[in-house]
N, C-alpha and C positions, 0 to 999 in steps of 0.2 A: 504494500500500500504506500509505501515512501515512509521514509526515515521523518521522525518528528521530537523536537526538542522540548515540548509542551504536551502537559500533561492530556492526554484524548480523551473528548466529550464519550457522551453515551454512544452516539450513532457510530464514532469510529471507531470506539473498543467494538461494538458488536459487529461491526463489517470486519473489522479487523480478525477475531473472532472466527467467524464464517469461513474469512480467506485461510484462515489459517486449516479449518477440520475439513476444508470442501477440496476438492481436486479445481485446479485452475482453470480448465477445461468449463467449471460449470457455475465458476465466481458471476458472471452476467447473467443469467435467473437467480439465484441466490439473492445477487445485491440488489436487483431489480424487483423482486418479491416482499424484501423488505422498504425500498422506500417507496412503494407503488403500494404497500397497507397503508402507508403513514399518509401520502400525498393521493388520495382517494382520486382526484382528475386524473392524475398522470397515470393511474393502473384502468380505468378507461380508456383511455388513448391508447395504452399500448408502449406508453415509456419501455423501453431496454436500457439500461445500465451497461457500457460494454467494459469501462472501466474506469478505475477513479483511483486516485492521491488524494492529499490532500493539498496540492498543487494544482490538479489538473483531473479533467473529468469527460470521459467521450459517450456520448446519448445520442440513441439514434431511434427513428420511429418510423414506422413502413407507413406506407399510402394504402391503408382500409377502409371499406367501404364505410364505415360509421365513423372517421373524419374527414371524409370529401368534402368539397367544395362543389358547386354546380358543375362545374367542368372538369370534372373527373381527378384536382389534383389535392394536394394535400388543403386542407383550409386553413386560412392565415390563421386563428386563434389556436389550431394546432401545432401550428408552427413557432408561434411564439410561447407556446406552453413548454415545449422540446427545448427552447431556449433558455426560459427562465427554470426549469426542471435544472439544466445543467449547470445552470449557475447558481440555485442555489441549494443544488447538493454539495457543493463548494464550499458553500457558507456555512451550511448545517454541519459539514466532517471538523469544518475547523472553531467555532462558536465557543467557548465555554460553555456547560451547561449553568450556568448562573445568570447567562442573558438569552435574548431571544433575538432571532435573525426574520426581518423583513425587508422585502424588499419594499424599495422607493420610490422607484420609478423606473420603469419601461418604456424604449424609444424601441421600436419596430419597422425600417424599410422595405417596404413590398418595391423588389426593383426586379424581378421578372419570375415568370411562371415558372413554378416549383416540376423537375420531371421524377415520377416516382418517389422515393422514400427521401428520410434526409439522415444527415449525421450531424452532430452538432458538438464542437470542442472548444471547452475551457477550459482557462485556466487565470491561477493570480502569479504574482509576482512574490519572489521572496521577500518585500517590504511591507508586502498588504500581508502576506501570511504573518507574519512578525505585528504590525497594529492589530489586525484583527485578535490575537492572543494576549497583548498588553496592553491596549488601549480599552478607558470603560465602556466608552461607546464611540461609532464613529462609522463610517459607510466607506466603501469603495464599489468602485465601477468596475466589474468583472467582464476580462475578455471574453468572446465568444465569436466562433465561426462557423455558420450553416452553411454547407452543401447539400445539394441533392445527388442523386444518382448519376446526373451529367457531369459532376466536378464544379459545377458552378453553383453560386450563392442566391438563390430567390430571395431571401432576405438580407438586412445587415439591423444586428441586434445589438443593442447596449440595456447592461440589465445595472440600475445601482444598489448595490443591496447595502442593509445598514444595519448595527447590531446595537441594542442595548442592554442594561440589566435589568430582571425579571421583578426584580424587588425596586421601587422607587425610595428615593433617600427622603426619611420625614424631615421638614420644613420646621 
């Protein structure tokens, strides 16, 4: 799962876990099984988990008949779920369990027709890994790249997710 210098939340001992008693071969249902209970859309759509760090994280989702669009291809709101799935499973592996990770805002370019399924990869930077674990609260803007089955990007997604603590400080 990649080397980590901080203590790991709940999700990444238990993915961690997983990877460790499952054969490799079968870590994408596994990992995908679990955050497709947790994130109820995403085990609709069909989220796959293909593989994840706590660095970086690759989701891909096939073009099925229950998220089309009119014209047969994937539907933008699938597309953008695929995207923020990947980024914030990102957030979620690296979070403390003492805050909670939302995202903030979502920018979305539809800049041409999606052909068949897509894949979608992120990742942070070893500076956001490092605030994201020492800072109390604080957002970054997680890379991400959608292709389709052509090699080319139907969309170009910016997702910024941002973490605080669960417990508010009394006044």
């Amino acid at each position: 799962m990649g080397g980590s210098s901080y203590k790991l939340n709940k999700m990444a001992t238990s993915i961690a876990k997983l990877q460790s008693i499952i054969p490799k071969s079968f870590h994408p249902i596994a990992i995908s099984y679990v955050f497709n209970s947790m994130v109820k859309l995403a085990g609709t759509a069909g989220i796959r988990i293909e593989s994840l760090t706590h660095k970086h994280a690759h989701v891909s989702l096939q073009n099925t008949r229950k998220i089309q669009n009119h014209i047969g291809g994937l539907h933008a709101c699938s597309m953008a779920l695929a995207a923020e799935s990947a980024t914030g499973i990102l957030i979620g592996m690296n979070v403390p369990d003492t805050h909670l990770p939302l995202i903030k805002s979502m920018k979305v370019d539809f800049v041409r027709r999606c052909e068949g399924g897509i894949n979608v990869e992120a990742s942070i930077t070893d500076d956001d890994y490092k605030r994201i674990h020492e800072e109390e609260k604080g957002e970054v803007l997680v890379k991400c790249t959608v292709k389709d089955e052509s090699g080319k990007e139907p969309i170009k997604a910016d997702m910024l997710w941002a973490w605080i603590p669960k417990q508010r400080r009394s006044k």
